[in-house]
C-alpha positions as CSV (number, residue, x, y, z in Angstrom):
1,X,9.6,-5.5,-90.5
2,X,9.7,-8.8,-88.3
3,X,12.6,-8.0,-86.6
4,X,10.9,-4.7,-85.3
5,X,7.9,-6.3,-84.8
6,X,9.6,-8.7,-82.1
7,X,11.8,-5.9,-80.4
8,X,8.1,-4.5,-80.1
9,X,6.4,-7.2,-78.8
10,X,9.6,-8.3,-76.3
11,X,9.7,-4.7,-74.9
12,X,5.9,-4.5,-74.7
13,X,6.4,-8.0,-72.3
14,X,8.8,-6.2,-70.6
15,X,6.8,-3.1,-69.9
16,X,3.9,-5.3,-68.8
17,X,6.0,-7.1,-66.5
18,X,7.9,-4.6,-65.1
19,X,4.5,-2.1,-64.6
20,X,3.4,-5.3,-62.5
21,X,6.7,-5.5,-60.4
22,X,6.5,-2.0,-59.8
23,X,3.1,-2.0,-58.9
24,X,3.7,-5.0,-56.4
25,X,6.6,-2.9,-55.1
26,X,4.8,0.6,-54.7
27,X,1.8,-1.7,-53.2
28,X,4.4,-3.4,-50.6
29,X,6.1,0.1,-49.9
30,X,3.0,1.9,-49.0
31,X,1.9,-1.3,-46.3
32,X,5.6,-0.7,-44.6
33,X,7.1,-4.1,-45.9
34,X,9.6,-3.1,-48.1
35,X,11.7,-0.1,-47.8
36,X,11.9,2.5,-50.9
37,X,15.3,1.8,-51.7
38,X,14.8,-1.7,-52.2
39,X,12.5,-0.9,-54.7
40,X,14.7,1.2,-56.3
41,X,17.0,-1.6,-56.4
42,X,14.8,-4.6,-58.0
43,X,13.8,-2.1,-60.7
44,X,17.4,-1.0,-61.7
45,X,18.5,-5.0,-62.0
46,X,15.3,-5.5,-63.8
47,X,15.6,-3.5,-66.2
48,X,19.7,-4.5,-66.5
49,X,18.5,-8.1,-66.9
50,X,15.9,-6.8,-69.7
51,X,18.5,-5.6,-71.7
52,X,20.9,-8.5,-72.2
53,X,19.1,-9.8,-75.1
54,X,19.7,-6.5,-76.8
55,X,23.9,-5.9,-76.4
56,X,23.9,-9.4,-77.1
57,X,22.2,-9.1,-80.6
58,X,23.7,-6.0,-81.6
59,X,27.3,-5.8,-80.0
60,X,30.1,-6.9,-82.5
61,X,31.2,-10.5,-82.8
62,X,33.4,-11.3,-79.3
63,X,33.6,-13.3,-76.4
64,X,31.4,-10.1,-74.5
65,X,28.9,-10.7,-77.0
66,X,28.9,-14.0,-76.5
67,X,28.6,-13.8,-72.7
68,X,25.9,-11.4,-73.0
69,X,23.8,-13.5,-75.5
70,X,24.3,-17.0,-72.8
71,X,23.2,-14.5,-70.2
72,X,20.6,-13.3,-72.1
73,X,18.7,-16.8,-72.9
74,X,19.1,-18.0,-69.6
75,X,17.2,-14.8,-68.7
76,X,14.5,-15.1,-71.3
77,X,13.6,-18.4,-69.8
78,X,13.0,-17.2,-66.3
79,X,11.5,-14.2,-67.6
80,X,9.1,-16.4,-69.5
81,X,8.0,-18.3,-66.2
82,X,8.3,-15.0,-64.1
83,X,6.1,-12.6,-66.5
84,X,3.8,-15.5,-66.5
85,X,3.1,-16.6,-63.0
86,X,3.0,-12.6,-62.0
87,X,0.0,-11.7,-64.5
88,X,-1.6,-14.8,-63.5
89,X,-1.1,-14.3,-59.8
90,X,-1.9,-10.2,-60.0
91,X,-5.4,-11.2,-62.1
92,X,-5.6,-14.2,-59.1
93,X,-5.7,-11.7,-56.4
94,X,-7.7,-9.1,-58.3
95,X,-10.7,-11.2,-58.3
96,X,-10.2,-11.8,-55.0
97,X,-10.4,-8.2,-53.8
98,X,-14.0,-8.2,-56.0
99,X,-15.6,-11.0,-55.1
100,X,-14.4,-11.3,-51.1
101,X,-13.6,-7.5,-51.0
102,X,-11.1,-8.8,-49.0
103,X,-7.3,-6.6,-49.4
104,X,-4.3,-7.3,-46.6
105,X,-1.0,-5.6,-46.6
106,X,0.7,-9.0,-47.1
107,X,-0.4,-9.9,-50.9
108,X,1.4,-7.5,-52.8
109,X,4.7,-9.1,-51.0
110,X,3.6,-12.5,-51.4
111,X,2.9,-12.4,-55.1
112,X,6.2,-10.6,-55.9
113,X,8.2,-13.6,-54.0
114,X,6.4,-15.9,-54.5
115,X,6.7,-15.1,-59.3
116,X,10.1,-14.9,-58.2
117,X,10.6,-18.2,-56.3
118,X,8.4,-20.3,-59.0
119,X,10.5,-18.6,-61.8
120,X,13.9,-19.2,-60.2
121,X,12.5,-22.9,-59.2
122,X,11.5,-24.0,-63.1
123,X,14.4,-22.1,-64.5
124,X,17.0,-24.5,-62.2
125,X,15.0,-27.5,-63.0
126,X,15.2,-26.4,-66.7
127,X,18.4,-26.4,-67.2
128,X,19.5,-29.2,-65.3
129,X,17.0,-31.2,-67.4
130,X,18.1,-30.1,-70.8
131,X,21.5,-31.5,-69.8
132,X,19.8,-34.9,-69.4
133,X,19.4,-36.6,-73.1
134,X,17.0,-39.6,-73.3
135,X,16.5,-42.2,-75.4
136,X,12.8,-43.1,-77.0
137,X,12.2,-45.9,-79.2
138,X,10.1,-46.3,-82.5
139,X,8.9,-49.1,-84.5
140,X,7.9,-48.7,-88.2
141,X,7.0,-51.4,-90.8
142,X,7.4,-50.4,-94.3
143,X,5.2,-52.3,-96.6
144,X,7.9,-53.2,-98.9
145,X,10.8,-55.5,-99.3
146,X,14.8,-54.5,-99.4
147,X,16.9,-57.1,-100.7
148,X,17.9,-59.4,-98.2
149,X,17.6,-56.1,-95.6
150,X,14.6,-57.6,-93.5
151,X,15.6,-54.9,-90.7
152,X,17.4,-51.6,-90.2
153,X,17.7,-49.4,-86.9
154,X,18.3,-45.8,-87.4
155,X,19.5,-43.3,-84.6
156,X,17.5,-40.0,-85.8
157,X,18.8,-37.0,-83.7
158,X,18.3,-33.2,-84.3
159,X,18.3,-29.5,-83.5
160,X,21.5,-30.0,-82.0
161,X,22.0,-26.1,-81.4
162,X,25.1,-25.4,-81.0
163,X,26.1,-21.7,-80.0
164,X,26.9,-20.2,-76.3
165,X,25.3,-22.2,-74.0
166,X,26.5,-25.5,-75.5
167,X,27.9,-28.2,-72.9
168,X,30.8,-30.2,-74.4
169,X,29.5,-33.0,-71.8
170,X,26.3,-32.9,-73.2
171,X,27.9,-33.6,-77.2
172,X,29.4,-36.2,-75.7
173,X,27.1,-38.3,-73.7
174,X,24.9,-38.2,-76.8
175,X,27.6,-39.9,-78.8
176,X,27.5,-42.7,-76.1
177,X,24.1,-42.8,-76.3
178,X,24.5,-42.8,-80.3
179,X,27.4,-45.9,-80.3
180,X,25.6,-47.8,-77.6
181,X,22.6,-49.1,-80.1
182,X,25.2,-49.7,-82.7
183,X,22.8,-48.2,-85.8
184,X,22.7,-49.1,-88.9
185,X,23.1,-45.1,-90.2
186,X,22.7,-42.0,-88.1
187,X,20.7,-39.1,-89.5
188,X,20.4,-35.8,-88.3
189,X,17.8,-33.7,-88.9
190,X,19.3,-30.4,-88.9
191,X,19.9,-27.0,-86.8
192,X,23.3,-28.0,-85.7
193,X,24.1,-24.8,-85.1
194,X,21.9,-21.7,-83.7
195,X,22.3,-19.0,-86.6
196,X,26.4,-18.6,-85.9
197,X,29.9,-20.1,-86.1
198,X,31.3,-17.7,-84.0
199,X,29.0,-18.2,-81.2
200,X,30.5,-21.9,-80.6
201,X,33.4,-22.1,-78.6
202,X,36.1,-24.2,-78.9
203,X,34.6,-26.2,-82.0
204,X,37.3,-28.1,-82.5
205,X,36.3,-29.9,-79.5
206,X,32.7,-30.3,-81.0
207,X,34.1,-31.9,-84.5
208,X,36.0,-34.4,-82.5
209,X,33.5,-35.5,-80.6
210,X,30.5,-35.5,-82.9
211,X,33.0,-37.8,-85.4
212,X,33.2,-40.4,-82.7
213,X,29.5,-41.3,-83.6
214,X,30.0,-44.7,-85.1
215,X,27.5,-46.7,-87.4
216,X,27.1,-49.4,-90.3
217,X,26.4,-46.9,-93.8
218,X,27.9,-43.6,-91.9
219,X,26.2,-40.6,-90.7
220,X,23.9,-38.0,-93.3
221,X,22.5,-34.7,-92.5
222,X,20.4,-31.9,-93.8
223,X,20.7,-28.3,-93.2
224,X,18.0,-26.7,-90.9
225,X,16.7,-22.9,-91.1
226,X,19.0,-21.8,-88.6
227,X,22.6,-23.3,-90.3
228,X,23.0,-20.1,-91.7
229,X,25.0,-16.7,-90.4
230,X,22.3,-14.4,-89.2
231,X,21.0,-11.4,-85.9
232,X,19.4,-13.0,-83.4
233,X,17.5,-11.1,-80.8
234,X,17.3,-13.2,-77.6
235,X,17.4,-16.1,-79.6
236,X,15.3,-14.9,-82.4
237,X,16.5,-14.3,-86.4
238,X,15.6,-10.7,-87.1
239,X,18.0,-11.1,-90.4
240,X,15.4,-11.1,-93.5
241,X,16.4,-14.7,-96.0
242,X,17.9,-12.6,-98.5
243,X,20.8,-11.8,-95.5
244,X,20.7,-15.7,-93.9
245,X,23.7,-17.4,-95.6
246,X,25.9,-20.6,-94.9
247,X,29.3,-20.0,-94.1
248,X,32.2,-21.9,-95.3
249,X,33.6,-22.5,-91.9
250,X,30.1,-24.7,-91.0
251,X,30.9,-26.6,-94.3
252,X,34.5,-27.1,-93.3
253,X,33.3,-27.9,-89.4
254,X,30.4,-30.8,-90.3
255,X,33.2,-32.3,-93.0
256,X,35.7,-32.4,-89.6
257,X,32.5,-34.6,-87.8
258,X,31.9,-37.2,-91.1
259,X,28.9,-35.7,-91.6
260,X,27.4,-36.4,-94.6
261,X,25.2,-33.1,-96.1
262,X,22.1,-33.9,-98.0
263,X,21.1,-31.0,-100.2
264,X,18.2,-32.3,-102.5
265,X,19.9,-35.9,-103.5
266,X,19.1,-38.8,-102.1
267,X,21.6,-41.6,-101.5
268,X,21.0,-45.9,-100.5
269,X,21.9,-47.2,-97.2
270,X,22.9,-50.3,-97.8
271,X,21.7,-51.8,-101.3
272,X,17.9,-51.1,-101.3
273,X,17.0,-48.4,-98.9
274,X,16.6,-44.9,-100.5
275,X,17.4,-41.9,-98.2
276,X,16.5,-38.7,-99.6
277,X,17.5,-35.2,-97.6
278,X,16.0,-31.7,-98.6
279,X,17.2,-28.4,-98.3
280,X,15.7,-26.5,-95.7
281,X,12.1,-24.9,-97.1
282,X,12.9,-21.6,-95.4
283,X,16.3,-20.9,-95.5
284,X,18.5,-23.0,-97.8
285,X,21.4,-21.1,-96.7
286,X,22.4,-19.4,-99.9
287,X,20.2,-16.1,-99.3
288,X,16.7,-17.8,-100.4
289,X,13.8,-20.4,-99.7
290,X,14.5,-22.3,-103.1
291,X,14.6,-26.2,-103.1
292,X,13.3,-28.9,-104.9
293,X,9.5,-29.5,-105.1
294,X,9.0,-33.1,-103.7
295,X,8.2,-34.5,-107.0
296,X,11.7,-33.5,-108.0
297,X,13.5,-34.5,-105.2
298,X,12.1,-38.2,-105.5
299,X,11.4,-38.2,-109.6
300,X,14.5,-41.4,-109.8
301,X,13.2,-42.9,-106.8
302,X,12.2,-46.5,-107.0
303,X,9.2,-47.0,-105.5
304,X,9.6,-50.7,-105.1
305,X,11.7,-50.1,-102.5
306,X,11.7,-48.1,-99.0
307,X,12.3,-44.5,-99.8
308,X,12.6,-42.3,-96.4
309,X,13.3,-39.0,-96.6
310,X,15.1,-36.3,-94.1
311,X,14.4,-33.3,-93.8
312,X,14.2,-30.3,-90.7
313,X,10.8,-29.1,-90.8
314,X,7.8,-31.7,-90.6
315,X,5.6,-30.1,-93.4
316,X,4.5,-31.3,-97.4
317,X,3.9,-35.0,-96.0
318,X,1.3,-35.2,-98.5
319,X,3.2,-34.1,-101.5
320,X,5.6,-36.4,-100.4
321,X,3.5,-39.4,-100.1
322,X,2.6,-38.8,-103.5
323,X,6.0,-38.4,-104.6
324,X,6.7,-42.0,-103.6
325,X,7.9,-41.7,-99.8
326,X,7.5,-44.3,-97.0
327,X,8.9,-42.6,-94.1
328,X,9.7,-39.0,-93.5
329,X,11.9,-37.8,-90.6
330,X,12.2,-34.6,-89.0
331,X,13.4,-32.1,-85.9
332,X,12.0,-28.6,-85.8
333,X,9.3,-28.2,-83.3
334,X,11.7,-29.4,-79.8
335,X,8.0,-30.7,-78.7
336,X,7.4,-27.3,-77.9
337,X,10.9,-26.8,-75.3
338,X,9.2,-25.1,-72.8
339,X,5.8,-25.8,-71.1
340,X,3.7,-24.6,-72.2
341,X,4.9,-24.5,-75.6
342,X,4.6,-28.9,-75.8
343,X,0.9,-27.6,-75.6
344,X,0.5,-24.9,-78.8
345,X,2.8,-26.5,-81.3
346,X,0.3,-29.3,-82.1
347,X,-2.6,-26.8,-83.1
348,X,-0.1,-25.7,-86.1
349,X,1.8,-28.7,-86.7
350,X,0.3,-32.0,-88.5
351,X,2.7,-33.8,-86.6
352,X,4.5,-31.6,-84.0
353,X,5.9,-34.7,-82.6
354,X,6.5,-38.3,-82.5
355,X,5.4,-40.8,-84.5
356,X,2.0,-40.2,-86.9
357,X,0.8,-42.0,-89.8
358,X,-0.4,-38.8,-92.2
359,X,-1.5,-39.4,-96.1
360,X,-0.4,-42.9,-95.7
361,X,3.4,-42.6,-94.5
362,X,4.8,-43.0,-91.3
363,X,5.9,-39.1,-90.0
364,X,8.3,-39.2,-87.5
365,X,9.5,-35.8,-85.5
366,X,11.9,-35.9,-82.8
367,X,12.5,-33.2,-79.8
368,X,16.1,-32.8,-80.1
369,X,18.9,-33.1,-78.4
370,X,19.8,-29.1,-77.9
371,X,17.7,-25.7,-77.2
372,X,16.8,-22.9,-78.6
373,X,17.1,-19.6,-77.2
374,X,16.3,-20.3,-73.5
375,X,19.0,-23.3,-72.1
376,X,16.0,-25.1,-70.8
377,X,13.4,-28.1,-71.1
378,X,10.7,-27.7,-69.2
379,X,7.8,-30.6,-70.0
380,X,10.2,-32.1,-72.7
381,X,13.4,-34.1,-72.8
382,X,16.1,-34.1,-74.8
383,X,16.5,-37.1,-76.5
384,X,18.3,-39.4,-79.3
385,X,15.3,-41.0,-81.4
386,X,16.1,-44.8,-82.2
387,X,14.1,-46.2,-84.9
388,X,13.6,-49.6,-85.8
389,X,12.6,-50.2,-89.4
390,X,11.5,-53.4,-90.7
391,X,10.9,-54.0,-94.3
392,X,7.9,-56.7,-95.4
C-alpha cells in the first residue's frame, strides 16, 4: 500500500508540474515567443526525465539499471527545486494579474526560464557541495569517572550511502578527514549502503578504502533501516519489512572495511567506557522491526561508568536514559539534505540534529557524510562529527 501510495503522490507532482509547464508553454505560444514545436519538444523530454525513477526501480539488476537510477536522483533533485519555484512563481504572477490587472506577453516566458535557470543553478551547487565533507566539533562531559580515562575523542560519522552515485574521492577524503584527529574509536551510525549491494560499483575499492580509517579501540557500527536488499522508487523503499533483508555480501563487505557490527551488545572501549549499538528499530534486516527494548539492551550495564549508546535513528532517548545511558549517538535525519527539508525535520524529530540534552543525556545526531536519493546538499554539509568526551 505505501509503495502505491508514493508512485501516486510522485505522478500527481508530476502532473502538477508538467500541467504548469504546459500551461507556460501554450501561454508563450499564443503571445508569438515560442514556436509550437518547441513546445512539443520540452514536453516529450519532460516527461522522458519523469520516467527515470520508474525503469530504474523496476528494470532487473544491471549496469542500465544502475545508470537509470543515478539519472533518476539527480533528476528528482532538480525536479524538487523546479516543481517548486514554478508553483510559487505561477501563484506569484497570478496575484499579480488580480490585484494590478496587469497581463504582458513576456511572463509566461519569464517564469518558465527563469524555474528552469533557479533549478539548474541549486541543482549544480548541490552537488558540488555534497562532495565537500566538513568537520564539526562537540564537547560533552559525562558526569562520571572512567578509570584513569579522564578524556576520549570519538569520530561519529553516518548515512554513508553508498549506491550509484557514490564518489570513490569522496570515501576517501573522509578517511583523511577520519585519520587526521587520530580518535580514540570511530563509530558509525549506520546506512552504509542505500537499500543494495549491487547498486555499488566497484566495492572492492570501497572496502579498501573505508579499512584505511585508523584509530586507538578500532571502528564499530550499527545497521541502519536501509542496510537491507529492497525496491526503491527514485530513492524511496516501496519493499514492505517482511521483504527488507541483509545480504551476506554486506556482511562479507563491512568485515573487508574492519568494521565492527553492533547488533544489540554492547562492548568497552578501553577499560571503563561502555558502548552499546542497537539494531535498527525499523528494519533489523532479517525481514522484521524486532530488537531489544532499551532496558534489555543495557540490563548488564554498569552505571557507574559512561555508557553511550549507537544507534541510526535518534528516537527512545527517554527509555534509554532510564535504562542507564549517558550519551546516545545517531545519523538518520541528514539535517534535512535538502532546503527546505533542514527546516521540517525538527517539527518531528526531538533532536533532528546536533547536539541536545533530552531526559538528562547528551543526544547527539550527525548529518552525514552521504545522500539519499537526490546527489545533493542544499542548506547542509556533509560532515564527519568529532566528539570530545570528557569523564568527571
Amino acid at each position: 500500500m505505501a509503495s502505491i501510495v508514493l508512485i501516486l503522490v510522485y505522478a500527481a507532482q508530476v502532473v502538477l508540474t508538467g500541467f504548469l509547464t504546459d500551461l507556460c508553454l501554450r501561454w508563450w505560444y499564443w503571445t508569438g515567443g515560442v514556436a509550437a514545436g518547441a513546445r512539443r519538444y520540452w514536453m516529450t523530454v519532460f516527461t522522458l526525465l519523469a520516467l527515470l525513477p520508474v525503469f530504474g526501480a523496476f528494470l532487473p539488476d544491471s549496469r542500465v539499471k544502475s545508470a537509470l537510477q543515478g539519472a533518476g536522483n539527480i533528476w528528482l533533485g532538480f525536479f524538487i527545486y523546479y516543481g517548486g519555484i514554478l508553483l510559487m512563481l505561477m501563484i506569484l504572477m497570478g496575484i499579480r494579474h488580480l490585484v494590478l490587472h496587469a497581463g504582458g506577453g513576456l511572463w509566461p516566458g519569464a517564469v518558465l526560464c527563469t524555474s528552469l535557470a533557479l533549478a539548474l543553478a541549486v541543482t549544480v551547487c548541490g552537488l558540488i557541495h555534497a562532495q565537500q565533507t566538513k568537520v564539526k566539533r562537540y564537547d560533552i562531559t559525562v558526569g562520571k569517572p572512567a578509570g584513569e580515562t579522564r578524556e576520549m575523542k570519538i569520530v561519529l560519522i553516518g548515512d554513508l550511502h553508498l549506491s550509484v552515485n557514490s564518489k570513490l574521492s569522496t570515501t576517501q577524503r573522509m578517511v583523511e578527514l577520519i585519520n587526521r584527529e587520530e580518535p580514540d574509536a570511530v563509530l558509525v551510525a549506520g546506512d552504509i549502503f542505500t537499500s543494495s549491494y549491487a547498486a555499488l560499483a566497484n566495492p572492492e575499492a570501497y572496502a579498501q578504502a573505508l579499512s584505511g580509517i585508523r584509530s586507538k579501540y578500532g571502528v564499530f557500527a550499527v545497521y541502519g533501516n536501509h542496510d537491507v536488499e529492497e525496491t526503491l522508487f527514485g530513492g524511496f523503499p516501496i519493499s514492505p519489512v517482511s521483504r527488507a533483508f541483509r545480504t551476506a555480501q554486506m556482511d562479507a563487505f563491512l568485515q573487508r572495511c574492519g568494521f565492527r557490527m553492533l547488533a544489540d551488545e554492547t562492548v568497552r572501549l578501553g577499560e571503563s567506557v561502555q558502548l552499546a549499538g542497537r539494531i535498527d528499530g525499523d528494519k533489523a534486516g532479517d525481514g522484521t522491526a524486532n530488537r531489544m527494548s532499551a532496558a534489555e539492551l543495557l540490563k548488564d550495564a554498569d552505571r557507574s561508568l559512561p555508557v553511550l549508546v549507537l544507534e541510526h535513528e535518534p528516537r527512545e532517548f527517554l527509555a534509554l536514559a532510564q535504562a542507564g545511558a549517558d550519551a546516545v549517538l545517531c545519523g538518520h535525519t541528514h539535517n534535512g539534505q535538502l532546503f527546505p527539508g533542514n527546516l521540517i525535520i525538527p517539527l518531528f524529530n526531538e533532536n533532528a540534529y546536533g547536539l541536545k540534552t533530552i531526559a538528562g543525556i547528551s543526544t547527539l545526531v550527525t548529518a552525514g557524510v552521504g545522500y539519499y536519493g537526490p546527489p545533493m546538499r542544499v542548506g547542509t554539509d556533509s560532515e564527519i562529527t568529532v566528539v570530545n568526551f570528557r569523564f568527571e
